[in-house]
BAROMI-151154 format. One line per 5 residues: for each residue x, y, z of C-alpha. Coordinates in steps of 0.02 Angstrom, whole numbers, plus 32768, in hexadecimal, padded with zeros to 4 digits. Layout:
REM residues N
X,Y,Z ~ ...
This chain:
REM residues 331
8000,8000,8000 ~ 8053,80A6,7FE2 ~ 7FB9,8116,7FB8 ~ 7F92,813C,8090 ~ 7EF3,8149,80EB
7E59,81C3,80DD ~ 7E0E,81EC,8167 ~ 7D57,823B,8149 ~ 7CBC,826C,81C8 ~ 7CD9,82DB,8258
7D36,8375,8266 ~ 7D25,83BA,8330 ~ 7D5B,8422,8382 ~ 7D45,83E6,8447 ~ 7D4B,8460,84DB
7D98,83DF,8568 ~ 7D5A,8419,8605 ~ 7D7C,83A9,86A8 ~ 7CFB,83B0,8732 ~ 7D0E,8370,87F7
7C76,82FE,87CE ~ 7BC3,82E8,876C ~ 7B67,834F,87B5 ~ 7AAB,8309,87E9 ~ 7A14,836E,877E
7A0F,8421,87A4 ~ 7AAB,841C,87FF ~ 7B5B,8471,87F2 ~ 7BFF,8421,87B3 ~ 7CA5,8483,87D5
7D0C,847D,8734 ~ 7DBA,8453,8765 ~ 7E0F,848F,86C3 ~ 7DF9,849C,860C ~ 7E45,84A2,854A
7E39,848F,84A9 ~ 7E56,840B,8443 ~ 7E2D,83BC,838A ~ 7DAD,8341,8396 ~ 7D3F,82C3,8326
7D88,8229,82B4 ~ 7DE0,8287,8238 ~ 7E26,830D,829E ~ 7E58,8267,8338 ~ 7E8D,81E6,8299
7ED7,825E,8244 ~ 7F48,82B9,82B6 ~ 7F6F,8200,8309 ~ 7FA7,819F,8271 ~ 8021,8244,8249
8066,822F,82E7 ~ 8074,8173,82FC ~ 80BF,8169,8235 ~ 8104,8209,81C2 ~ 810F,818E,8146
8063,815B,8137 ~ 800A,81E0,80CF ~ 7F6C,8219,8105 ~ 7ED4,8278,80C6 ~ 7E61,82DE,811D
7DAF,82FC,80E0 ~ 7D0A,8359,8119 ~ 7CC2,8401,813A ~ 7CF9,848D,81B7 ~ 7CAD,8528,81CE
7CFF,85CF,81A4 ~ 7D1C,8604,824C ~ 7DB1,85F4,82D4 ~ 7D81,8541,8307 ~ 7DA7,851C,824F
7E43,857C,824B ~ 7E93,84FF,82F0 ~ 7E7A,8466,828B ~ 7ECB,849B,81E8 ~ 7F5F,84E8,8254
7F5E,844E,829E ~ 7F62,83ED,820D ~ 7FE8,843D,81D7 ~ 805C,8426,824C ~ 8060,837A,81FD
80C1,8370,815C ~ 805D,82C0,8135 ~ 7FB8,8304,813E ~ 7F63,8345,809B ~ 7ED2,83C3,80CF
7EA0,83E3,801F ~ 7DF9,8378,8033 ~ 7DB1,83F1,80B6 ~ 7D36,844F,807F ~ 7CFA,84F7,80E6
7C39,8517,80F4 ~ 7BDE,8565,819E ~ 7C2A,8553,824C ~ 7C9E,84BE,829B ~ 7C64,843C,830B
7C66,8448,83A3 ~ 7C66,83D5,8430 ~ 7C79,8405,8504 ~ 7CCF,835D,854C ~ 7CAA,834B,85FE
7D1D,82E5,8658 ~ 7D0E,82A4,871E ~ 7DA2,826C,8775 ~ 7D90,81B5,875C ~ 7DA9,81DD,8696
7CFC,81C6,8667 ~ 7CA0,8247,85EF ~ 7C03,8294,85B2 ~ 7C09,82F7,8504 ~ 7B8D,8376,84D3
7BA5,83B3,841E ~ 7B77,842B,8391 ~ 7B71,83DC,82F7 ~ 7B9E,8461,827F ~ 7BEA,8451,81DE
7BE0,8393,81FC ~ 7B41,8396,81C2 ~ 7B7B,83CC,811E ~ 7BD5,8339,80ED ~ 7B8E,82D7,8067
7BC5,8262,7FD3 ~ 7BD5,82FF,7F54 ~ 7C93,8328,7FC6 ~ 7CD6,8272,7FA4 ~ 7D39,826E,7EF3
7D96,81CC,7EF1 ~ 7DDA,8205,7E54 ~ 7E2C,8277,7E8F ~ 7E57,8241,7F40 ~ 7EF2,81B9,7F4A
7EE2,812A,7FC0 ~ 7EFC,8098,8003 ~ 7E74,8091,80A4 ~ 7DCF,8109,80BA ~ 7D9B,8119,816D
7CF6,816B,8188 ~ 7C89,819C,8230 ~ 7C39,81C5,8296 ~ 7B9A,815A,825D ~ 7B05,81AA,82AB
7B77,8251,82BC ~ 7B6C,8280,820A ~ 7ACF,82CD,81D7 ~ 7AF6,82D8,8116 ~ 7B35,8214,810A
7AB0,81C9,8177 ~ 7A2E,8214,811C ~ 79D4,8186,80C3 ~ 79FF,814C,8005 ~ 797B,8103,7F95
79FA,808F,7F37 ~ 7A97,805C,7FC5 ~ 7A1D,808A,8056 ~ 7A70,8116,80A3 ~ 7AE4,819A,8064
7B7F,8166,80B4 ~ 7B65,80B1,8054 ~ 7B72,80FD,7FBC ~ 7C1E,8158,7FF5 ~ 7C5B,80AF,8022
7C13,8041,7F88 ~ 7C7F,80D4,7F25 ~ 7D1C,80E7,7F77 ~ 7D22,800B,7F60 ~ 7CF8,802A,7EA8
7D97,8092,7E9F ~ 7E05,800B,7F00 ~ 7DF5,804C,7FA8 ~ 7DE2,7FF1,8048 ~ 7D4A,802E,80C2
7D40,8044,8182 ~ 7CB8,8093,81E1 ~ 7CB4,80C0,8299 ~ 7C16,80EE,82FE ~ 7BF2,816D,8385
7B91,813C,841A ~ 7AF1,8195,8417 ~ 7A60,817E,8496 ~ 79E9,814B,8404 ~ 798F,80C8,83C5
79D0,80DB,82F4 ~ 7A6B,8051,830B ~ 7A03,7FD3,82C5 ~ 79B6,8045,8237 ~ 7A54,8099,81F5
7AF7,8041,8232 ~ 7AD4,7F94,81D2 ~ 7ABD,7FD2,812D ~ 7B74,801A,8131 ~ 7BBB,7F83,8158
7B8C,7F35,80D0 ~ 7C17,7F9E,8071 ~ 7C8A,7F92,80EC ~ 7D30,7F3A,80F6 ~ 7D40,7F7B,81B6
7CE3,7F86,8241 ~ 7D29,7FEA,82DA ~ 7CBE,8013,835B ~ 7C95,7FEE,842D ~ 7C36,7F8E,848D
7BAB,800B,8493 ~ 7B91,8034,83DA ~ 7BAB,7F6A,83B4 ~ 7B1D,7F3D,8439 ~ 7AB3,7FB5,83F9
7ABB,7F80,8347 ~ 7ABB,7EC5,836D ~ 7A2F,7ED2,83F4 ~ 7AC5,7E71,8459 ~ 7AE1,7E90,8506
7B92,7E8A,852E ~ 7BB6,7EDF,85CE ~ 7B5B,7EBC,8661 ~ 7B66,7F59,86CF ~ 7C1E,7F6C,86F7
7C42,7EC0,86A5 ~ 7C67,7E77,85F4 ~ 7BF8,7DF1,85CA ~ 7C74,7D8F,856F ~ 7BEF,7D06,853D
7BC0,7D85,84D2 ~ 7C3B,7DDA,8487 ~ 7C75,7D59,83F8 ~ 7BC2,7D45,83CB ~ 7BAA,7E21,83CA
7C4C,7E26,835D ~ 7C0B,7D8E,82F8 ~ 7B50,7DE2,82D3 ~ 7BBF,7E81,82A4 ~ 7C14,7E19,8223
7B71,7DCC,81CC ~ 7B4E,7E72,81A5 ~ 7BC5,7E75,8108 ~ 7C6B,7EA9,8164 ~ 7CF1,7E77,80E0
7D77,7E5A,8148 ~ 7D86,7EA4,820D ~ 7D10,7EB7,828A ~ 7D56,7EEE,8327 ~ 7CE3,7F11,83B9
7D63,7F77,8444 ~ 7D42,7F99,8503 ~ 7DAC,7FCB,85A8 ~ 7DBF,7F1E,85CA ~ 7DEB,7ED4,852E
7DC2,7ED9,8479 ~ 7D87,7E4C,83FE ~ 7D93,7E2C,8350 ~ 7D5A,7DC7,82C5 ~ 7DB3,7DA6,8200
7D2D,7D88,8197 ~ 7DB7,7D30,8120 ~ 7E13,7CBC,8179 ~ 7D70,7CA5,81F7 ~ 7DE9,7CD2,8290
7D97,7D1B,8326 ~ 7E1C,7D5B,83B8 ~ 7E13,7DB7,846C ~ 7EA8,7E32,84A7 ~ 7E85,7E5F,854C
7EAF,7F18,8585 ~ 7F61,7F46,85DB ~ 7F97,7F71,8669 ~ 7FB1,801F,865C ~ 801D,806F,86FE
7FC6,80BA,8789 ~ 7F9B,8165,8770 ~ 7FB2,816D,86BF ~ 7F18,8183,867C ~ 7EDF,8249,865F
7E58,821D,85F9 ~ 7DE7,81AD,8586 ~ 7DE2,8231,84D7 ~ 7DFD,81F5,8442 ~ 7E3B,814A,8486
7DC1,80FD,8409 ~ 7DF9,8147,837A ~ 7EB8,8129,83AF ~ 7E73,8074,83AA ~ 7E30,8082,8301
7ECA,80C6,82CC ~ 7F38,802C,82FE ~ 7EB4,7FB6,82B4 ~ 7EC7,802B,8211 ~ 7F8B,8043,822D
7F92,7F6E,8222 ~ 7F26,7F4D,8189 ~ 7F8D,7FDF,8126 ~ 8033,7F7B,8155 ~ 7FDF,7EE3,8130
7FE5,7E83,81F1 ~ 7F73,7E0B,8224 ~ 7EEC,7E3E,828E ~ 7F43,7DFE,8321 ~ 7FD4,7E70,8312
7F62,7EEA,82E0 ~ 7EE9,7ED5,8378 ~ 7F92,7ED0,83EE ~ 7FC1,7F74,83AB ~ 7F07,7FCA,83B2
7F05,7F90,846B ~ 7FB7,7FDE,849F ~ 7FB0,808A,8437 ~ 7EF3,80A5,847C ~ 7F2E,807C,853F
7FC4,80F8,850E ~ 7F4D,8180,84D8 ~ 7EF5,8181,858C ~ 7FA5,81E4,85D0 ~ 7F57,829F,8598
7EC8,82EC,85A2 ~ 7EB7,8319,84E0 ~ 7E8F,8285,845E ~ 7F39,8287,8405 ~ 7FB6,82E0,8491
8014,8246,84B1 ~ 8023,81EF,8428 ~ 80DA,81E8,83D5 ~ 812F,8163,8364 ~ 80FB,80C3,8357
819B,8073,8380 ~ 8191,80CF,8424 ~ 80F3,80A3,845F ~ 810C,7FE4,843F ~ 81AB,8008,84A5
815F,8059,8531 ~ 80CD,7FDA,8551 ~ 8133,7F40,8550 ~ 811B,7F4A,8613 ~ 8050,7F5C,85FB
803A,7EBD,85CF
């Protein structure tokens, strides 16, 4: 593979805030401390993959508004010599999402959906755009792709039925909404989809699977969850990831694997952002080298655990060598 990875879907901006604890209804939270930081799968994907790999080319497409918000990600962006902006297009006002975190690391997102909403098949020229892997999400947090199709059954189908008709691998990631449209709008787009990336929430919901009870995995459940994810049309990888561990399935070779989580140091972790989408990069990161899922799935797990050191979704990632390195001892 030599063409890199596209990364397409949300562009955030998030305003981290951390708070002393969840407040009840009606009641007062004291907010700690707060910044700004790019959020969203291409902005997280992006901005990770540069980081992890010069090397690996990478393209960055959706809309942004005209505004200041918009102005942070393409500076940001272009810190990064292998990031190619050119696909962003600039329509209305940026994303925005406030990230409240507590100081066990769990958080609550509300967000403004902006120039998100925008997106829709009429950006995505796959003659023009070079490569190798398209990664696309959130589903259910893109207004303009999960808007229903009459022919591929919703917009972001017909995105993904393209970009294969052009040679191009598909992934799709989901966000976890508080809704009852998994069922209606996730399935179709895998289907078209080569790779499946998403957590135990968003794969429960789409599945009708439980796999957590309370507190606990319910690991009775989990191969069957990541197996009913599969029958859905995934081409290759499903991978269904959680604190504890993450599971995957290869729809070619008919391999189904657990890595269970690491042991990451006592007060390491800062915070949970973007540790999904550092996951979904290392899933990506493997495929585009051409590993096996379970190298692949071993270095999802350990560049995801190493993401939890900062508060910000992509403040501690670094090379790739060095975060194999450093989590040796995790194990």
């Amino acid at each position: 593979m030599k063409n890199g990875i596209a990364f397409a879907g949300n562009l955030i901006v998030d305003h981290l805030k951390s708070v002393h604890k969840w407040p009840a209804e009606g009641a007062l939270a004291k907010v700690l401390g707060q910044s700004y930081a790019l959020g969203g799968l291409v902005s997280n994907c992006s901005v990770d993959l540069a980081k992890l790999d010069p090397s690996v080319p990478v393209k960055a497409l959706g809309v942004i508004g005209n505004d200041a918000r918009g102005d942070l990600i393409l500076d940001t962006f272009a810190k990064h010599s292998s990031i190619d902006a050119g696909f962003i297009a600039r329509d209305g006002e940026t994303a925005f999402t406030d990230v409240m975190t507590t100081p066990d690391g769990s958080r609550t997102f509300f967000t403004f959906m902006g120039s998100n909403a925008a997106l829709t098949p009429a950006y995505f020229d796959f003659g023009e755009m070079r490569a190798d892997i398209l990664h696309v999400g959130y589903i259910l947090l893109l207004d303009g792709l999960d808007a229903s199709d009459p022919e591929y059954g919703t917009a972001l189908c017909r995105v993904l039925a393209d970009a294969r008709a052009h040679g191009i691998a598909t992934s799709v990631d989901v966000v976890s909404e508080d809704s009852d449209r998994y069922r209606e709008i996730v399935p179709p787009a895998l289907r078209y989809a080569d790779y499946c990336i998403m957590n135990e929430i968003e794969a429960g919901c789409t599945t009708g699977i439980d796999v957590r009870d309370g507190a606990r995995p319910l690991e009775k459940n989990i191969e069957r969850c990541v197996r009913e994810l599969a029958s859905f049309g995934v081409g290759r990888w499903t991978v269904v990831h959680m604190p504890e561990l993450s599971a995957a399935y290869d729809a070619r070779t008919g391999e189904y694997i657990v890595q269970p989580s690491l042991k990451v140091p006592a007060g390491f972790i800062i915070s949970c952002v973007g540790a999904g989408d550092a996951f979904a990069v290392g899933i990506l990161y493997g495929a585009y080298n051409g590993w096996d899922i379970s190298r692949s799935l071993d270095a999802a797990t350990r560049i995801a655990a190493y993401s939890l050191g900062d508060g910000s979704a992509s403040g501690m990632i670094k090379p790739f060598a060095d975060i194999m390195k450093e989590t040796d001892a995790w194990r």
